[in-house]
Phi, psi and omega in degrees: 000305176302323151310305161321286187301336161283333189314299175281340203302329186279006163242334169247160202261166190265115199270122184282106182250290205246102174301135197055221188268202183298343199248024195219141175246029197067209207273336175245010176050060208247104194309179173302147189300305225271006139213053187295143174280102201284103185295168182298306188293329189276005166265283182316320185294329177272004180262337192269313175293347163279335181295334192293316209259317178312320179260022164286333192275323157320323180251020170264337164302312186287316164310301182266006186239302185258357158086012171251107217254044177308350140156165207288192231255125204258117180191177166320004208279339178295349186279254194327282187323332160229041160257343165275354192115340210258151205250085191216165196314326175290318167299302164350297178307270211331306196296305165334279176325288203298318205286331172313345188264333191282332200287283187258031188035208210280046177294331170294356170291295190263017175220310216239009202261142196283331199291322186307294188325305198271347158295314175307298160334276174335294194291334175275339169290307173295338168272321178312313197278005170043069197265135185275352182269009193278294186310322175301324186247357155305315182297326178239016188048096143272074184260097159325124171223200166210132177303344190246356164007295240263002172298295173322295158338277193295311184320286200286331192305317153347294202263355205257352189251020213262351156310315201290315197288313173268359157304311184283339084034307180286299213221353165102186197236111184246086154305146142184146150340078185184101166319318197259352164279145339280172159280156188311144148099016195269028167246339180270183153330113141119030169252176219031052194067007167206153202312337189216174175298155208282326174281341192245355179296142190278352173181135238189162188219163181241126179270113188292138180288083174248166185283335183292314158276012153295303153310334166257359166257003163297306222274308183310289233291335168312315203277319186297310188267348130357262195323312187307323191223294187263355147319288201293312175312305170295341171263329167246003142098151206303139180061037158320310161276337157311329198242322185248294201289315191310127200261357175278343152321307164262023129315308234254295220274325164306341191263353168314120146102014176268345199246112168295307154339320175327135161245130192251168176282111160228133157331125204227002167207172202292140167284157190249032201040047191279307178081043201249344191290306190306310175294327159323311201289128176275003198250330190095005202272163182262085218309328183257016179260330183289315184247034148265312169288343175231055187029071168076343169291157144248134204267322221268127181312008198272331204295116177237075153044056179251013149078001179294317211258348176295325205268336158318302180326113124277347178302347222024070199274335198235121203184141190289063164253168175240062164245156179293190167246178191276113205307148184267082184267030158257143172295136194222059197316288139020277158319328218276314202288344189266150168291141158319285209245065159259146165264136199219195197224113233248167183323315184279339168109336169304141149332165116194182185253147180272008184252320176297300202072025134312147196231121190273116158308132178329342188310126166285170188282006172278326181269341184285304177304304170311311180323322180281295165335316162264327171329282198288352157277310157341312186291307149269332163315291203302332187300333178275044140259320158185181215297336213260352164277007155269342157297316162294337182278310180271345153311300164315303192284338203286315150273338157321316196274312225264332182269312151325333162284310168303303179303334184272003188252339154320314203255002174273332194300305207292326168311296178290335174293332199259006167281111174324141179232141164236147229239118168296000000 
């Protein structure tokens, strides 16, 4: 990182990301995220992601327990189910969701996705244990990234459809109709009786209805989503599968910024460049370089409306319309002068874009691209236990293989500084 970053400093010029010193947060005095003053909207948006998982678990007690059978499984599953044809609760949902983006963009992300909810969770656990490598990068939104994401991205979606693809392949593309296929939980631990799927698993156990074994597929489903949010968190920095992994993105992001109707985070009063929206933001995006350039919207598909960035704001610079904004007549000298999308080099010595404000692992793009390669291979082994054991197989490898690069590219550096040269 420390190579890189002396390498560009003598060609670009240093893009102002952290205003003043270190311990000062501009102009709207917007304490460290990580113990920021929880707003009316950042209370409701976390009571609307605890209602999402109260009413999974409502509705798998009504299914598998008391036998009231209101109709089959409402989740991403829908997504596969209507790449074979089939018109079930779950597509249903799917269809709800993309068409809802032309409306509120990508908002079922930050309100209504079970995953967020449970990232969100993550991120309040690891700051209650005051885990400090967690807090080092919380304290400053410090959000890990990769430049080929979006590889990954499409990659798993790749593996998560690649059963539906050799079904159809196989037996032809048959639509039909049925609300209640598949039924809740039929991708997770203990269904039909056993810890893993049932046809592909390379080895497998029978889950009994007992109260013990009840407790250990809770507990695998635990472990799956463990991996999903704080692994991931702790290592790449709050909302971490969301920013790298989530394979339902590039569903999404086409349908992003098409709709004149969309309502985007706009300007709606004069900015002042504080720049508290852009640090706020958990997603990375840069918030106050977006509604200088793109006549007061924020634009970038990453956003899914979680409201951070309102609430940094005291100026009330910001709010969640499809009315145009409000033009920006004060000079913001700073903006005029940077190329959009240079990459340039921050205060800290980190990468990062003037368009994300992500901050990019030490990696060349060669170790960076395999790194996505074993993810998603890793990833498809471990999925034939079930659909949702391809995040953990590729999460897991994922860092693995990206922290074995860095060290070895740590000990060729050190290595090669300390190798003597003699002058002929």
């Amino acid at each position: 990182m420390n190579t890189a970053a002396s390498r560009q400093t003598t060609q670009l010029q240093l893009i102002t990301i952290d205003t003043g010193k270190e311990n000062s947060y501009g102009s709207c005095t917007v304490p460290p995220t990580a113990n920021v003053s929880s707003s009316k909207r950042h209370r409701y948006r976390m009571i609307a992601l605890a209602s999402v998982h109260a009413y999974i678990a409502f509705h798998l007690i009504s299914w598998h327990v008391f036998g009231i059978e209101i109709f089959g499984k409402t989740a991403m599953m829908g997504v596969p189910s209507l790449a074979k044809g089939t018109i079930n609760a779950a597509a249903i949902m799917v269809i709800l969701i993309l068409g809802s983006i032309l409306i509120w963009g990508r908002g079922f992300c930050g309100w209504a996705c079970h995953m967020r909810g449970a990232i969100e969770f993550a991120d309040w656990i690891l700051r209650k244990l005051k885990i400090r490598q967690y807090l080092n990068l919380r304290e400053k939104n410090i959000l890990v990234n990769t430049p080929h994401r979006w590889l990954l991205r499409i990659g798993a979606l790749f593996v998560l459809l690649l059963p539906v693809i050799i079904l159809i392949h196989n037996v032809g593309f048959v639509p039909k109709v049925n609300v209640m296929a598949p039924v809740p939980m039929a991708d997770l631990p203990g269904y039909e009786g056993k810890a893993f799927a049932k046809k592909t698993a390379f080895f497998n156990f029978d889950i009994n209805p007992t109260w013990n074994d009840y407790l250990l597929a809770f507990g695998l489903a635990v472990f799956i989503q463990f991996t999903m949010s704080v692994v991931m968190n702790l290592r790449y920095g709050q909302g971490a599968f969301c920013r790298i992994l989530c394979p339902y993105a590039p569903m999404m992001v086409p349908l992003m910024n098409i709709s004149p109707m969309q309502a985007k985070i706009t300007r709606v009063a004069q900015c002042t460049g504080c720049r508290d929206c852009s640090n706020a933001c958990p997603q990375g995006i840069d918030v106050s370089r977006e509604i200088f350039h793109f006549d007061g919207k924020v634009t970038n598909a990453e956003c899914i409306k979680c409201y951070a960035c309102i609430d940094a704001c005291d100026d009330n610079v910001l709010k969640d319309t499809a009315a145009p904004g409000v033009p920006q007549t004060n000079r913001l000298k700073p903006y005029e002068k940077r190329p959009w999308q240079q990459e340039v080099v921050r205060r800290d010595g980190r990468l990062t874009n003037a368009r994300h404000m992500q901050v990019f692992e030490p990696l060349g793009p060669a170790a960076d691209f395999i790194s996505m390669i074993v993810a998603l291979v890793c990833g498809g082994l471990t999925s034939r236990f079930g659909g949702f054991w391809f995040y953990p197989g590729a999460i897991v490898s994922f860092i693995v293989f990206r922290e074995c690069c860095s060290y070895a590219g740590n000990w060729f550096a050190k290595r090669k500084k300390h190798v003597p040269h003699f002058n002929c």
